[in-house]
N, C-alpha and C positions, 0 to 999 in steps of 0.2 A: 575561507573560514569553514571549520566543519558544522555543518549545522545538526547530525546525530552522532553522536559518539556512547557507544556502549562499552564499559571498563569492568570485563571481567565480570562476565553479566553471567551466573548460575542459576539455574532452577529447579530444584531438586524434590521428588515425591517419594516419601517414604527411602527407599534403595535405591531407589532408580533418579539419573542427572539426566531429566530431558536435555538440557542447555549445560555445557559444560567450560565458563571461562572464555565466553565468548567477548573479544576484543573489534570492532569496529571504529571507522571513523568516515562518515559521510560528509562532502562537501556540498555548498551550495551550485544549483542551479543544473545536477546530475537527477540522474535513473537510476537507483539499485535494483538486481533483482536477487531475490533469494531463494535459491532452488535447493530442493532435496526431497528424498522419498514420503510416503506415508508416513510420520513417525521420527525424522528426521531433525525432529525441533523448531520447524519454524511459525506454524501459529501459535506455540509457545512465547516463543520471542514477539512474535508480535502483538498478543494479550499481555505481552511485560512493557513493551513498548508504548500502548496506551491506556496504563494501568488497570488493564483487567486483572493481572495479576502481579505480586509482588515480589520480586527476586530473594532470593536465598540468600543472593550475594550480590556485590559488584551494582555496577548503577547506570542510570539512561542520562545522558545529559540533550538537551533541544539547547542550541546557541548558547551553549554553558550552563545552563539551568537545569539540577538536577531534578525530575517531574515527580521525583515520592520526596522531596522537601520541599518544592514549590510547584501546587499542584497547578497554580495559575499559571506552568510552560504548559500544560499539556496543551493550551486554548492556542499552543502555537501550528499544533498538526488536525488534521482531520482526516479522518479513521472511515474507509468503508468495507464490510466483513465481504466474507466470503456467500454468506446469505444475505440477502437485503435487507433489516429491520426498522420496516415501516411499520406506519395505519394505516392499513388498506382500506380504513371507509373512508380516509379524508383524500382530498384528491392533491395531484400533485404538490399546487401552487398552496394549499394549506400545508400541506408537509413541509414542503421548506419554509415557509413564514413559522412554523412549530419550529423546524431545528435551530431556525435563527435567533428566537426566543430562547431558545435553551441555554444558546451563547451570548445573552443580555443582548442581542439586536432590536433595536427596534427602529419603526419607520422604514420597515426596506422592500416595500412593495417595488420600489422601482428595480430594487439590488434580487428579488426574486422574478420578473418580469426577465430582464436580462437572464438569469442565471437560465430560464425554463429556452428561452431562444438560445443560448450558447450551447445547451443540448438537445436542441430541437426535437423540445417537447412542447413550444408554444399552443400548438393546433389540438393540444390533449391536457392542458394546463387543467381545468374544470373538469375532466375528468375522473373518477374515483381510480384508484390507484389497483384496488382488486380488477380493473377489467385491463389493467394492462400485462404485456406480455414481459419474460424475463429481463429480455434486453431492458426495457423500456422503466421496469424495476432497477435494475444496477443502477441506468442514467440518473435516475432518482436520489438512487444512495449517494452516489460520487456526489451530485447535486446539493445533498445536506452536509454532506463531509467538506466541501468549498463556501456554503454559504457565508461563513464567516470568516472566510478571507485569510485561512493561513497559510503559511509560509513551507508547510510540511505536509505531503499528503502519503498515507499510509494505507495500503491497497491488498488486500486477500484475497486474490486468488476472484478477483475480480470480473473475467474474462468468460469463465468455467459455465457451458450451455447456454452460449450464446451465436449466435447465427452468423457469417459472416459479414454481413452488412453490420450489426450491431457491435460486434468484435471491431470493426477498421473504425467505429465514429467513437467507441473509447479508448482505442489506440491512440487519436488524434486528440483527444479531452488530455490524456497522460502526457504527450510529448507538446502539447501546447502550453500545460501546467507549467512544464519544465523550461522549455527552450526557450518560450516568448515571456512566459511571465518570470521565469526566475523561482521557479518553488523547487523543490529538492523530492524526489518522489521514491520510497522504501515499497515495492513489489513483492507479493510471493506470486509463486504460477508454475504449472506443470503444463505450461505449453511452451514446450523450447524456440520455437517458432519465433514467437511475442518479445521473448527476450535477447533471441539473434537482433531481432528488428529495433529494438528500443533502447535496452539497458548499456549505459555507460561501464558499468562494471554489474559482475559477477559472484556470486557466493556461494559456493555449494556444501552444504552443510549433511554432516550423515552421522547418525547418533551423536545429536548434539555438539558435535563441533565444528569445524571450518576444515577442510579438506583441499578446496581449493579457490583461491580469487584472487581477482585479475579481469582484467577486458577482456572482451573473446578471444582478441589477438596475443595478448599477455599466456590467458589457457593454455591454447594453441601452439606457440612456443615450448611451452614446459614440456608440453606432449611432444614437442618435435619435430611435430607434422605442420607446416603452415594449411594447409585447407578442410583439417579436419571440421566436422561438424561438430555444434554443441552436446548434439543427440552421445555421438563416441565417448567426446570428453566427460560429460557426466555419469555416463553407467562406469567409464573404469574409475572416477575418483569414489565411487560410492558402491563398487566393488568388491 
């Protein structure tokens, strides 16, 4: 079943088509990632994808549900930016009982207890959130973006200044989301690396539209070359 499908999804400012008739269709229990330059159109796409912004054209559907005529799909993904946006005076374990609230949760001390050990932030839970470190911020985000348990997780550039030790324990949070629990995980990222490692399939997107996707192996093929790297395949489709 696909659980994202975007149908001719436009976004247009003044002359300029950041997004131009973009067609997708993600299935359940995969990785997407979505690669492309500065400029390229994908935090576009992804402020359309969790109604930060509204398309020009064309539509988002979650499990058939399109999210700008039933805004109650969007409660089906959860969204972490590319900057973390917390309250840095309240500490961890109030920030997720807050975003839980947000999503009509209640009684889930137990469901944020768990959440703070599955990112091993137990021993910093009481913590105020400004005396943690960036990694320790994203964990957080991701943290509010899962608390209520959906099915869809929508990820920006996620990774961006963070350590490697903090880098490999949300490498493991994303392919855990996906592989064990069955959630469906939409990626951007300008670390080719993360995405050799992780994503099911591929997208690379350059002035707004789709240039090339495919597995890495699918790429790879097209190119030719069976062992080229990600790194080659992207700068010449975005060439």
């Amino acid at each position: 079943m696909n659980v994202i499908e975007l149908n001719n999804l436009t976004k247009q400012y003044n002359d300029v088509t950041a997004v131009d008739r973009l067609n997708l269709s993600v299935p359940e229990g995969h990785i997407y990632a979505f690669l492309g330059s500065n400029g390229a159109g994908k935090t576009t796409t992804m402020k359309m994808m969790t109604g930060q912004l509204k398309p020009t054209e064309g539509e988002i559907r979650f499990f058939g549900r399109n999210i700008w005529e039933d805004r109650d799909a969007r409660r089906l993904a959860g969204y972490a930016p590319d900057v973390p946006l917390l309250h840095e005076g309240l500490t961890a374990k109030e920030m997720l009982l807050f975003a839980g609230a947000l999503y009509g949760q209640t009684h889930i001390n137990g469901k944020v207890d768990a959440m703070l050990e599955q990112l091993g932030l137990q021993n910093k839970a009481n913590q105020l959130i400004k005396e943690y470190s960036l990694g320790m911020k994203r964990k957080v985000s991701i943290g509010c973006a899962l608390i209520h348990q959906p099915r869809i997780l929508l990820l920006d550039e996620v990774t961006n200044g963070l350590d490697p030790k903090a880098t490999r324990e949300v490498k493991d949070e994303i392919r855990d989301f996906a592989k064990q629990r069955g959630g469906t995980v939409f990626l951007t990222t300008h670390i080719l690396s993360i995405v050799e490692e992780l994503a099911d399939y591929i997208i690379i997107l350059n002035k707004g539209t789709v240039k090339m996707s495919g597995t890495l192996e699918e790429l790879r093929q097209a190119k030719g070359q069976g062992d080229e790297g990600l790194e080659d395949i992207f700068l010449s489709a975005v060439d």
